[in-house]
N, C-alpha and C positions, 0 to 999 in steps of 0.2 A: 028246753030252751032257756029258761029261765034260771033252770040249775047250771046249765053253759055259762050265762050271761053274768050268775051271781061268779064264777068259777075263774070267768072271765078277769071282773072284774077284780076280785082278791088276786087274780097272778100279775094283772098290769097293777096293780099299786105297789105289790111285794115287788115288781119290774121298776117301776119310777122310783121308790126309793133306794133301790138297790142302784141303780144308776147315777140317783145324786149322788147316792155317797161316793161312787166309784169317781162323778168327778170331782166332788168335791176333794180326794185323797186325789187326784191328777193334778190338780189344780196345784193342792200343799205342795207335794212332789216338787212341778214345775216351777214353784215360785222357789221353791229353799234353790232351783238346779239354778234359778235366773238370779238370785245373789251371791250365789259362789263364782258363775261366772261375770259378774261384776266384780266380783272382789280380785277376781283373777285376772283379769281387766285393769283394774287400777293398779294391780302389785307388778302387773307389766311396766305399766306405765310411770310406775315408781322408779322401778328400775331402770328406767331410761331416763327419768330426770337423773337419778341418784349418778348415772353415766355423764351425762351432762356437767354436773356439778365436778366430777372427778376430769372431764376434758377439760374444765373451765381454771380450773387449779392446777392439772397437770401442763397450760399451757403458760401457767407463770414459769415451768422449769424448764422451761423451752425457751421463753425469750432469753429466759438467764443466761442457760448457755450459751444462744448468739450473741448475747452483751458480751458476754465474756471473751470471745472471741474477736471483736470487734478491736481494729488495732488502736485507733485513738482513745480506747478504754483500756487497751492493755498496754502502753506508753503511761497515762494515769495515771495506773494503778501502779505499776514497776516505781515512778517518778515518788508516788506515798505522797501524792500535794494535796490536802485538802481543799484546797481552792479547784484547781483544777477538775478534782472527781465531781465534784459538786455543780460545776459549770457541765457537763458532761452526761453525767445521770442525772441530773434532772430533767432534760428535755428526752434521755432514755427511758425513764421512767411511763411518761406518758407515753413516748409511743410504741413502746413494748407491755402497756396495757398492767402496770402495775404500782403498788401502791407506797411504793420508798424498795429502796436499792442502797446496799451498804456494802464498804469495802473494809475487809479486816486482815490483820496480818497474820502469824505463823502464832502467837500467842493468843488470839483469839480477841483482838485489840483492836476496836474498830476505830479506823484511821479516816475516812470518811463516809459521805453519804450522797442521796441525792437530795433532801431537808433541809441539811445545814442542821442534823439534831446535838444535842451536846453529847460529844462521843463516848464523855465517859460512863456517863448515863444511858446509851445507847449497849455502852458494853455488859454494862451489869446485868441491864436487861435481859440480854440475851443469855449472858451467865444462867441468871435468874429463870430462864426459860428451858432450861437445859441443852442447848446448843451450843454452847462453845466447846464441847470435847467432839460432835460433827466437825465445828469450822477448823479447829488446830488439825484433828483426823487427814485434812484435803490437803494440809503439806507433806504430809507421810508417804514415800513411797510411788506420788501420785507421776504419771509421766504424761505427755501428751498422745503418744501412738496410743495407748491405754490408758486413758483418763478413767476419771469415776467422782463423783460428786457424792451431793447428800440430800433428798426431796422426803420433807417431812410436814404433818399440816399439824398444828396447834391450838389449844386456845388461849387464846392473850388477853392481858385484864389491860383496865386500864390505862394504870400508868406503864404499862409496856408500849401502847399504841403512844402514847406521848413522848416516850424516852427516847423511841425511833421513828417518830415522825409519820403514824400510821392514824387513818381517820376516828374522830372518837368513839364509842357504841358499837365500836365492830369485835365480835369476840372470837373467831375463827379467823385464822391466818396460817397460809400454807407457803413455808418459807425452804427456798430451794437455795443450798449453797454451791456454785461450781467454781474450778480453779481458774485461775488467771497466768497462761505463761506468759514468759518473758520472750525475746527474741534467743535465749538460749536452751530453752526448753524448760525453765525453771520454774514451779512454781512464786510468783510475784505476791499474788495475795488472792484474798478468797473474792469470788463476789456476791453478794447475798439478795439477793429477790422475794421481796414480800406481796403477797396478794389477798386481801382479805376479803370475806366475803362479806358485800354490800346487802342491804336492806331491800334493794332490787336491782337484779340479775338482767341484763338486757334477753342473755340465753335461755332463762328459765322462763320470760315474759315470752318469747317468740317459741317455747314448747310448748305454753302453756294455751297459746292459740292455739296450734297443732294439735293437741290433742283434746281443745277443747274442753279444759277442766282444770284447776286451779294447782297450786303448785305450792309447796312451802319446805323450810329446809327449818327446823329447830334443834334447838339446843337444851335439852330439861324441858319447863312450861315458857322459854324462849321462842319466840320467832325471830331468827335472824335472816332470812333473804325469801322472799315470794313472789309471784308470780302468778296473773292472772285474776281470779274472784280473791278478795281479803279472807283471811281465812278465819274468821271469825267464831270464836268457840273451839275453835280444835284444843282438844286436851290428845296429845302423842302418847300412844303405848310402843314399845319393842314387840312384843310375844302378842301375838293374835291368834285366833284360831284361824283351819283353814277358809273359813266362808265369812270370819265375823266382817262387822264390818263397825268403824269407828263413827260414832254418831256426834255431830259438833252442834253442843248446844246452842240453842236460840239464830240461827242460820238454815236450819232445814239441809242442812249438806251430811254426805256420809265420805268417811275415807280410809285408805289404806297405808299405812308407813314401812317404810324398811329401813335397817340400819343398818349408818356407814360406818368405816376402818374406825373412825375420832368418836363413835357411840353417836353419831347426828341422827336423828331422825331425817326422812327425805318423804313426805307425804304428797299421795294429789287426795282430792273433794272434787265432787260433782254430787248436784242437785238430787237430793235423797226423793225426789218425786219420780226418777228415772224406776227406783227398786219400787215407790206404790202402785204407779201407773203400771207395771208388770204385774204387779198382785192383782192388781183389777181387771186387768186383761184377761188372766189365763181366768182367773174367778167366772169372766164374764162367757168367755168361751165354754167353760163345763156347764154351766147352767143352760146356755142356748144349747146346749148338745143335747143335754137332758130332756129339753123341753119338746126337741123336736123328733126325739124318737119317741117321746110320749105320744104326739099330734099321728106321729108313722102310726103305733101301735092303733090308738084311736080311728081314724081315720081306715083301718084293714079290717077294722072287728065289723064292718056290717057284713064283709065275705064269709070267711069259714075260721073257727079257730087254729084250725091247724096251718089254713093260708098264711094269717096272722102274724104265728108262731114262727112260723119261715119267713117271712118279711122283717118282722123284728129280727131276728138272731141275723138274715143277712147286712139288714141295715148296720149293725152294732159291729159286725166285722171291718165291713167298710169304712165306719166312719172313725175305727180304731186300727186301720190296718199301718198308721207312718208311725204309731208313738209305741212300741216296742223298740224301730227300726230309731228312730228320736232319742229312748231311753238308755240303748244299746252305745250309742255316739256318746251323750253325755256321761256316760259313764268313762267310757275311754278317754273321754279330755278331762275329765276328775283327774284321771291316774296320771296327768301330763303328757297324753298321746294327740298329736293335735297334726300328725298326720293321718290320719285314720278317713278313709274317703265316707262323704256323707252326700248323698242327694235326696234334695226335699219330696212326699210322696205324702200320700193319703188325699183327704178330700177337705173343704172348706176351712173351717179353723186351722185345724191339724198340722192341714199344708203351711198356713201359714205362717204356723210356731214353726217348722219345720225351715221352713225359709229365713225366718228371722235368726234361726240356730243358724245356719249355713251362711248367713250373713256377718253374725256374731262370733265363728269359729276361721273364716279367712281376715275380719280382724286380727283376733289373735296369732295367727301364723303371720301375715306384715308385721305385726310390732314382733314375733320375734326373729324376724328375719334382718329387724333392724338392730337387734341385740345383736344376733352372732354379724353384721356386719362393722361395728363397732368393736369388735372384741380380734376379729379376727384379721383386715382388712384397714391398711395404712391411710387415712384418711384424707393427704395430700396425694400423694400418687397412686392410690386404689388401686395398688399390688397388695399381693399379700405382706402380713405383719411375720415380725421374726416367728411367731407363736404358731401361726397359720404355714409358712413355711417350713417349719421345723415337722410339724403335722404331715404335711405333702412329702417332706424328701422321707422321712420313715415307712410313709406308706409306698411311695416309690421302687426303696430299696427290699422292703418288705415282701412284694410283689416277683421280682424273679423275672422278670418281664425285660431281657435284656440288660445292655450296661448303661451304670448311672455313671455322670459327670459331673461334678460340682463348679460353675465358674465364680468364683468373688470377683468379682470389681467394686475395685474404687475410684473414685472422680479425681483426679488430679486436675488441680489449680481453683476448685471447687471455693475453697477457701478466701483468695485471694479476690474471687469474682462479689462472692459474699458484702467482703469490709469493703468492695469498692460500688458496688450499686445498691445494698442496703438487703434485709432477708429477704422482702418481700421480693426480688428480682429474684434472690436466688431460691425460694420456692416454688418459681416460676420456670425455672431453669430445671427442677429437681422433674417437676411433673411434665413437662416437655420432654427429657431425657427416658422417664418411665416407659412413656408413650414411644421412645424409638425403641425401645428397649423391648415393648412388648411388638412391636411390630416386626423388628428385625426377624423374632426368633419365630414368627407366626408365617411369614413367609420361608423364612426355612423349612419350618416344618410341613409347610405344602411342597415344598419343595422333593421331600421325601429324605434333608440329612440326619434326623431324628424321627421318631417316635410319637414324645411327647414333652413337655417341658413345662415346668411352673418357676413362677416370678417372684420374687420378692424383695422388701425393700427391709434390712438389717436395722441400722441406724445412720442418722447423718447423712453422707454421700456414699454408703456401702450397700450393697445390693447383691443378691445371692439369686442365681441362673442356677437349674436342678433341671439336664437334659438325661431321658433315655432313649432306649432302641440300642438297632444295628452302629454303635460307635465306632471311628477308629483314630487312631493320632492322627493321621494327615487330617480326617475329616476335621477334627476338632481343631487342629492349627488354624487352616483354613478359614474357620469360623469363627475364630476370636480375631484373627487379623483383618478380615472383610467386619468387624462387633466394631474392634477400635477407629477404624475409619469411618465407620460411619457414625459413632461417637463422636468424634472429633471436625465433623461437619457444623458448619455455622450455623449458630441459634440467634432469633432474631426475637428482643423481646421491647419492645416499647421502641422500637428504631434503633436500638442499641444491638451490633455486631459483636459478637463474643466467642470464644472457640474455649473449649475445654478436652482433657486428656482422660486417658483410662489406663488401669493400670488392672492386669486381670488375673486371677492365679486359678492352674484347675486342678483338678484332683480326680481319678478314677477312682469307681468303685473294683473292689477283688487288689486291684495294683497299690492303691495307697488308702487300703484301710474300708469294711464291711459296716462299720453302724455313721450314722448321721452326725453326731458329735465329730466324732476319727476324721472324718474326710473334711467337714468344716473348719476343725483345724489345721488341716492338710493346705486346702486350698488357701487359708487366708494365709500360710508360710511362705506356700508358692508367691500371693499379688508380693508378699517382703520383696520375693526375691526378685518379682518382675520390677519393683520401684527401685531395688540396689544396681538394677544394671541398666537404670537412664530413666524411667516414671515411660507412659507411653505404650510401652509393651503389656508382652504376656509370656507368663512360666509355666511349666508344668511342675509340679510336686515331686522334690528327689529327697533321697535321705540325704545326701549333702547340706541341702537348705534347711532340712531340718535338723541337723548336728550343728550346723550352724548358731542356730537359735538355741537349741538345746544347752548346746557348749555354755552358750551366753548367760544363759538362763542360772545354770550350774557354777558357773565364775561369779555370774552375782549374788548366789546366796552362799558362797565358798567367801566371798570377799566381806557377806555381812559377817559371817564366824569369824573372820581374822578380826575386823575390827571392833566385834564384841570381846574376843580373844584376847586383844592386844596380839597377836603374831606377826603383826606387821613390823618392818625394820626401817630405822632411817639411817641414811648413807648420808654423810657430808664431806661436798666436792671444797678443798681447799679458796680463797681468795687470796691471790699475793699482787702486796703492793707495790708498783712498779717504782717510786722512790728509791725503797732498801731492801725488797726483794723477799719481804717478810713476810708473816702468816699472817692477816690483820684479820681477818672473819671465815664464814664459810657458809654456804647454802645447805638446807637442811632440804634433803631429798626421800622419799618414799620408795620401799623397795617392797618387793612380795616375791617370797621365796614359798612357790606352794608344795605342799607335800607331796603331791603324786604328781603334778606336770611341771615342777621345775624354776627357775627363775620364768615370772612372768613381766611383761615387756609395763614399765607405767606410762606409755602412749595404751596400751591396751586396757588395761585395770581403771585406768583415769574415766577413761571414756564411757565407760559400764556405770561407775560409779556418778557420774553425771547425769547421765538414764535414768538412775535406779533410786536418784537423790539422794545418797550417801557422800558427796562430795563435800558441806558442811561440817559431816560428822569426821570425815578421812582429814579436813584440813585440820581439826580441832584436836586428832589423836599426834599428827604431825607434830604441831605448835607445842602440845604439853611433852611430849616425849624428847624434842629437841630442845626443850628450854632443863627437862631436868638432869639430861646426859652431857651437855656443853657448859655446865656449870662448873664440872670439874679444871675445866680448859681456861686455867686465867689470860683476859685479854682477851680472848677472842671476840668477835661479834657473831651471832649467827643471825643467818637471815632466813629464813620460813615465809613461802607463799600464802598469800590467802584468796580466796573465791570471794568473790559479789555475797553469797547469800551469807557470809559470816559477818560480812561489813555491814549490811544489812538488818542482822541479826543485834534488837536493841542491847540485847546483854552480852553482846563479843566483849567489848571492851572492860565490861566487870571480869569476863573470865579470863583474858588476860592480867589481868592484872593479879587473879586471882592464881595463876599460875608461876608468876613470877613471884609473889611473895614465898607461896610454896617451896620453891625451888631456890629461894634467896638470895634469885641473880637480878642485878642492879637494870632497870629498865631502859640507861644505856647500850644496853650490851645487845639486846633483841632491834633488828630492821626487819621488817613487814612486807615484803615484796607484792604489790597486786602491778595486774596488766594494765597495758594502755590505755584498751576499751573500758576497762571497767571505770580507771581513773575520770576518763572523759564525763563516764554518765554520773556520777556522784552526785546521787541523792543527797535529800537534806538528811538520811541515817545516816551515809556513808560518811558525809561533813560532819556529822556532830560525832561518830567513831572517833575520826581522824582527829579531830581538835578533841577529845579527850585523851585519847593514847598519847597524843604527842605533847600535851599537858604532863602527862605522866613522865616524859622521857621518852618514850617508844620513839627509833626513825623507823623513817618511810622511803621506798623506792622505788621507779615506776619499771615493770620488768617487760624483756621485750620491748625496747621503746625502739620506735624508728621502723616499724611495721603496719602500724595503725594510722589510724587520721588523731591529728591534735590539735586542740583549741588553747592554744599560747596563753588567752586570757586566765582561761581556767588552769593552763598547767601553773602559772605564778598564782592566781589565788589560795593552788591545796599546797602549797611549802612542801614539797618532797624534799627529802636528804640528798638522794642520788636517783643520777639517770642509767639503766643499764640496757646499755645498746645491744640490740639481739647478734647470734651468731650469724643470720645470715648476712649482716655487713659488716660481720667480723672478718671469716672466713673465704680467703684467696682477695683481701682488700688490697694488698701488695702487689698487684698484679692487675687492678682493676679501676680503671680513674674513676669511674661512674659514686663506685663505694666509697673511694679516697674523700671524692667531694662530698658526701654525705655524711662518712665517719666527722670531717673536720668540719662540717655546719653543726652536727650536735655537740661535740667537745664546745666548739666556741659558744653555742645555744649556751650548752651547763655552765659555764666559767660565766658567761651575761649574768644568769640567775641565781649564782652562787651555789650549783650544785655538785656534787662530787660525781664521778663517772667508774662504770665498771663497764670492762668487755668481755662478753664470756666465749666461749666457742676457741679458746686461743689454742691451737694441734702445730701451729706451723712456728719455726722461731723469725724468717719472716713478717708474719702480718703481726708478731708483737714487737719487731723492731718499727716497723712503723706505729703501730699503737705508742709506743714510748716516746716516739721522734713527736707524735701533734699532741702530747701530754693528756693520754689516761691515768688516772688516777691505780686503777685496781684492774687484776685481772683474774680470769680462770678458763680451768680448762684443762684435756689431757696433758696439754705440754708439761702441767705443773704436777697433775695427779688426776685419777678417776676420782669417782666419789666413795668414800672409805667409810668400814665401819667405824663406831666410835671409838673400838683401841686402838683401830691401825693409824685412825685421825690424830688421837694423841700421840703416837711415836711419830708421825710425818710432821705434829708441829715442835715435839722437842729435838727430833732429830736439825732440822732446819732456824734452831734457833743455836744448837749447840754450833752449826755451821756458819750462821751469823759472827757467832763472837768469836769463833777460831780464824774468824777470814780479818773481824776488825783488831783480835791481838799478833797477828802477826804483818798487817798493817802499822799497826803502830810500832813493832819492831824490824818493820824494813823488808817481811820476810817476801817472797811471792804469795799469792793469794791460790791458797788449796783448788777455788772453783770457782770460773770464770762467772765476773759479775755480769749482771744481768742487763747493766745499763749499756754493756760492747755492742748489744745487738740493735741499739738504736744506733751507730756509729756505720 
C-alpha cells in the first residue's frame, strides 16, 4: 500500500508537471495564434481605411469630371475669362468637395482658377510638379464619344499649396485633370481638381468609430490625416512580419500599417491591453486546467490506482478534445482560408476559446466581404463594377451553357438632365434607373425568356446587360423594345418629372465574336449604330456598322500619315472681279487624293479630322502650303480658311507671320476666312489674334455669312475686310424674291460698314447677272473654274490676263471684243 501510495504519488507529480508544461506551451501557442490574428485583424482593417482614403481621392476625379461637363463651366472655360472662371469654381469648388479648381489651356497655361491664385505662379507650380506634359497630353487626340483624362496624387510642398491656392500643411494632393469641350466637340481647355488630404478626414473619423480603433495615414515620421484615438507615438514601418505587431510608444496602443501607390503609410492602433488581456486569459485557463485535473487525480486516488488512472487519462481527453479541432482551424486562417467551417466544441475553457475563435473568424469574413464589395460592386447603383462584370461575362461564355447576349445601353439625354438639375439629381436618376434595370430583366427571367443574366454598370450612363439560355432574335428584339419603354418611363425625383432615352446595341455570342473583349466591342458598335439612326432605339451588331467605324478608324490614321507626310494637295478656286472681270485672289482649298481608295470627298476627310482633332494641324498645313505656292502668282490674294482652335491658339499669329516671312509674301496679299459662328464668339484670344494679324496687314473675311445668327454690334467692332455670302443665297437667287431680298440686305449691310463682298456658289450666268446688277464686288464658282492645282491656277491666271489686255488693245483700236464681257450679263 504504501509502495502504491509512494508510486502513486511520483506518477501524479511527474502528471501535474507534465501537464503544466503541456499548458503552459498551449497557452504560448494560443497567445503567439491570438496576435497574429489581431494583427490580421488590423491589416484588414488597414486595408479598408487605405480603400477609404483611395474613395475619398478617387471622388475628387469624379466631381471633376462633372465640373467639366457642366455647361455654364464649359461656356467659361471656351470664353478663357478669368473673371468669369473664378466666379464659377469657386462656389464649384466647395460643392464638389474640393480644394481649388484650375483651368488651363493647350500649352499647359493656366488661364484661371477658383482662388484668384497668380496664374503664373500657379503654372510654374504645376510645371514644377510634373504635370503640365498630363495637362497639354488632354488636348491630343482627346474626343468626347472617347474621352480620357489624367488622375494622379502627389506630394506638394509648400509654396506649391500657395502658388494654387491649396490649404497650407497639406502635403498630399491628388489632382485629376479632365477635358473641357466645346459645343463643337473641341477640346476648350483642361479642368484641373485638387484635393488634398486634410489633418482630419470626416471618412476616416466615421471608420474609425466603425471599426472601433484609431486610424492614421502618414507620410515618413508625418502624420498627415487621422481619425479617431490620436496616434500618439506611432513610429510607421513598410515591411512587418506576418504577426508582428507595431508598438507606439508611451500610449500603450499596438498597430498595423500598409502601403499606399504615393509610399503613405495607412495605419489603425487599438489598445495594446486587448493582445495582454489574451495573454492572461489563455495563461489563466491552462493553469485552472492543470489544477483541476490534479484535484480529479486526487480526489480518485482513495479508489483503486487503476480506477484513477482511467479517470485521469479520460478526464485529459475530454477536456482536450475541441483544441486539436481549434489548432486545425487556426492553422487554416494562418494560410489565408477563412472559409474553412469551424464549430465551437469541447468543454469549459476550451469551449470558450473555441467560441471566441468562431467569433473572431466571422469577423474576419464581414470585413472581407466588405473588401471584395468595394472592389467589385459600383457603389452608387450596387450592379456590378466594369471588373466584376467583365468577370461574370467570361465566366458566362466560358461555361457553354447556352447562347450569350451582350446588350450596351446608353442613357440618352442623361447629360442634358445632369447640367440642368445638378449631379446629385442625376445620381439619383442613375440608381433609380439601375433599379429598373435590374428589375426588368429579373421578371424576365421568371418569365422563362432567358436563363440567366448579370448586370453592370460600365462608366458614366453605360451599362452592360450579359443574358444567356435558350436565345433567339425575335426574343431578343422584343426584349430590348419592351427595355426601351420602360426606360423611358417617367422618373419622379424631388417632384421633378423627367423622361430620358436609351440607346442599346447587342451583340451574340458564336455570330459576332467568342471571347468577352470581341463581343463588348461588338455591342458598343451596334448602341453607334442604334444612336446614328435617331438615339431611342436598338441594333443588332452587323459587319456593315463595323466597316463602318473600321473604315473610319483607318481614314484617320491614313489622314494622320498624309499630314505628317505632307501628301496632302491644295487646289485653289479662282476669285473674279465683277468690275474687269479679272483674277484678283483665290481660295485655297484641301484636296486628298489617297492612294488606294481614290479622290476623297473633304466634306468627308474634314469631319474625321474634327473628331480626331487634327483640324488645327490640317488648317496650319493649308495656310503654310498656300502661302508658299501663291507666292509665285504676282497680285494675287489668297484666302485660306481657319478653325476656332488656331484662333485660339496663342501662337497662330506668331506662326503666321512666321510663314509669311518664310515665303516672302507681303501680308497684304493673305485674307483669313473664318465662319460666322466662330466670328460671333470671339474670345478675348481670338480679339487679341485678330488685332495683331491685322496690325501686321493680314485681312479678314467672315465666310458663309448669311447662314448664322449675327450680332451687328460685334460684326462693326472685329473690322472684317469682306463679307462672303454663302452659296446657298447664291444659287437660283434669280429666280427667287425671298434670296433677292436677302442678297441685297447684305450687299447694302457691306457697302454701310465699309466692307467689300464676295459671292461664291456662282454655276448659273443668271444669278451673276443679278449679283452684278445689286453690286457684288467678287465672285467665284464653276462658272469661272473649279478649284485647280497650282500650275493649272497659274495658266488660268495668265491665260485670263493675256485676254484682259487683248480685249482692252483692241478696244482701243475699235476692234470687236474677242469675248463677251462680263458686265452684258448684268444688262
Amino acid at each position: 500500500m504504501l509502495t502504491g501510495a509512494v508510486t502513486f504519488a511520483v506518477v501524479g507529480l511527474v502528471a501535474l508537471l507534465r501537464l503544466s508544461e503541456d499548458a503552459v506551451e498551449q497557452a504560448h501557442a494560443l497567445s503567439e495564434l491570438s496576435r497574429q490574428q489581431i494583427a490580421r485583424r488590423l491589416d484588414a482593417e488597414a486595408l479598408l481605411a487605405q480603400a477609404r482614403v483611395s474613395v475619398l481621392l478617387g471622388e475628387a476625379s469624379r466631381q471633376t469630371r462633372y465640373l467639366a461637363q457642366r455647361l455654364d463651366i464649359v461656356k467659361a472655360v471656351a470664353s478663357a475669362n478669368h473673371v468669369a472662371i473664378q466666379e464659377l469654381l469657386t462656389p464649384a469648388s466647395v460643392t464638389g468637395e474640393l480644394d481649388a479648381l484650375l483651368v488651363a489651356d493647350a500649352t499647359g497655361t493656366v488661364i484661371g482658377g477658383s482662388r484668384a491664385p497668380d496664374l503664373l505662379a500657379a503654372t510654374e507650380a504645376l510645371s514644377a510638379l510634373g504635370a503640365k506634359e498630363a495637362i497639354t497630353s488632354i488636348f491630343k487626340d482627346n474626343r468626347r464619344l472617347v474621352r480620357w483624362s489624367h488622375h494622379a496624387t502627389y506630394r506638394v510642398s509648400e509654396s506649391f499649396n500657395a502658388a494654387v491656392g491649396l490649404p497650407q500643411g497639406r502635403t498630399v494632393a491628388h489632382l485629376a485633370v479632365e477635358p473641357v469641350f466645346d459645343d463643337f466637340g473641341d477640346v476648350a481647355g483642361a479642368l484641373i481638381g485638387l484635393r488634398t488630404l486634410a489633418p482630419s478626414e470626416k471618412t476616416l473619423e466615421l471608420f474609425a468609430g466603425i471599426v472601433q480603433a484609431g486610424v492614421a495615414v502618414t507620410d515618413g515620421d508625418r502624420i498627415i490625416s487621422a481619425g479617431g484615438e490620436p496616434p500618439v507615438g506611432l513610429t510607421p514601418i513598410a515591411s512587418q512580419t506576418p504577426g508582428g505587431l507595431i508598438t507606439m510608444s508611451g500610449s500603450g496602443r499596438v498597430a498595423r500599417c500598409v502601403t499606399d501607390e504615393l509610399g503613405l503609410l495607412v495605419c489603425v492602433h487599438v489598445d495594446a491591453g486587448q493582445v495582454e488581456e489574451t495573454q492572461k486569459e489563455l495563461q489563466r485557463i491552462s493553469e485552472r486546467q492543470a489544477g483541476t485535473l490534479f484535484r480529479w487525480f486526487l480526489f480518485l486516488a482513495a479508489g483503486s490506482l487503476g480506477v484513477l488512472v482511467l479517470v485521469v487519462l479520460i478526464s485529459v481527453k475530454r477536456a482536450t478534445r475541441g483544441l486539436p479541432q481549434l489548432a486545425s482551424a487556426a492553422t487554416s486562417v494562418a494560410r489565408g482560408d477563412l472559409d474553412i467551417p469551424f464549430n465551437a466544441s469541447g468543454i469549459g475553457e476550451v469551449r470558450s476559446l473555441g467560441r471566441a475563435f468562431e467569433v473572431m473568424l466571422s469577423n474576419l469574413r464581414e470585413s472581407l466581404g466588405r473588401i471584395r464589395q468595394l472592389a467589385f460592386f459600383d457603389q452608387m447603383t450596387e450592379l456590378a463594377n466594369r471588373e466584376k462584370i467583365r468577370i461574370d461575362g467570361v465566366s458566362t461564355l466560358l461555361s457553354g451553357k447556352g447562347d450569350v447576349a451582350f446588350f450596351f445601353i446608353d442613357v440618352d439625354r442623361f447629360k442634358s438632365i445632369n447640367d440642368t438639375f445638378g449631379h446629385k439629381t442625376g445620381d439619383v436618376l442613375l440608381r433609380q434607373l439601375a433599379s429598373r434595370l435590374k428589375q426588368f430583366f429579373e421578371e424576365r427571367q421568371e418569365a422563362g425568356d432567358f436563363r440567366q443574366f448579370a448586370a453592370g454598370r460600365l462608366s458614366g450612363d453605360e451599362f452592360l446587360i450579359i443574358l444567356s439560355g435558350a436565345l433567339t432574335i425575335d426574343g431578343l428584339r422584343a426584349c430590348a423594345e419592351a427595355l426601351i419603354q420602360r426606360l423611358g418611363e417617367t422618373y419622379v425625383i424631388d417632384r421633378a418629372h423627367m423622361t430620358i432615352g436609351a440607346s442599346i446595341g447587342i451583340a451574340i455570342s458564336g455570330r459576332d465574336g467568342a471571347r468577352y473583349d470581341e463581343l463588348l466591342v461588338n455591342a458598343d458598335v451596334a448602341m453607334y449604330e442604334a444612336k446614328r439612326k435617331g438615339r431611342n432605339s436598338f441594333a443588332f451588331f452587323t459587319a456593315e456598322a463595323a466597316e463602318l467605324v473600321h473604315e473610319r478608324r483607318a481614314l484617320e490614321q491614313d489622314l494622320r500619315t498624309a499630314l505628317r507626310d505632307g501628301s496632302l494637295d491644295v487646289f485653289y478656286q479662282p476669285m473674279i472681279s465683277l468690275a474687269d472681270s479679272g483674277v484678283v485672289g483665290a481660295e485655297a482649298l484641301v484636296r486628298w487624293a489617297h492612294p488606294s481608295r481614290g479622290n476623297i470627298p473633304p466634306g468627308k476627310f474634314i469631319s474625321i479630322a474634327e473628331e480626331a482633332g487634327l483640324i488645327a494641324e490640317l488648317g496650319q498645313f493649308v495656310l503654310a502650303r498656300a502661302i508658299e505656292e501663291v507666292r509665285h502668282v504676282s497680285d494675287i490674294r489668297i484666302s485660306v480658311n481657319v478653325s476656332v482652335l488656331q484662333l485660339e491658339d496663342p501662337t497662330f499669329a506668331a506662326s503666321v507671320e512666321s510663314c509669311l516671312l518664310k515665303a516672302g509674301v507681303p501680308p497684304s496679299r493673305l485674307e483669313l476666312e473664318v465662319t460666322e459662328s466662330v466670328a460671333m464668339r470671339a474670345s478675348d484670344v481670338v480679339l487679341r489674334q485678330l488685332k495683331q494679324l491685322r496690325a501686321l496687314g493680314v485681312r479678314f473675311s467672315i465666310d458663309d455669312f448669311g447662314t448664322g445668327y449675327s450680332n451687328l454690334s460685334m460684326l462693326a467692332r472685329l473690322q472684317f475686310d469682306t463679307l462672303k455670302i454663302d452659296r446657298s443665297l447664291v444659287q437660283g437667287a434669280r429666280a427667287s424674291v425671298e434670296q433677292q431680298v436677302i442678297v441685297r440686305t447684305i450687299l447694302s449691310l457691306a457697302r454701310s460698314l465699309g466692307f467689300g463682298t464676295i459671292v461664291e456658289g456662282i454655276e448659273q450666268a443668271e444669278d451673276l447677272a443679278f449679283m452684278m446688277k445689286e453690286g457684288a464686288d467678287v465672285a467665284q464658282g464653276y462658272y469661272f473654274s473649279e478649284a485647280l492645282p497650282i500650275r493649272s491656277f497659274e495658266a488660268f491666271v495668265n491665260a485670263r490676263r493675256l485676254r484682259q489686255m487683248s480685249r482692252l488693245g483692241k478696244m482701243h483700236l475699235g476692234q470687236p471684243e474677242p469675248y463677251p464681257d462680263i458686265k452684258r450679263l448684268s444688262r
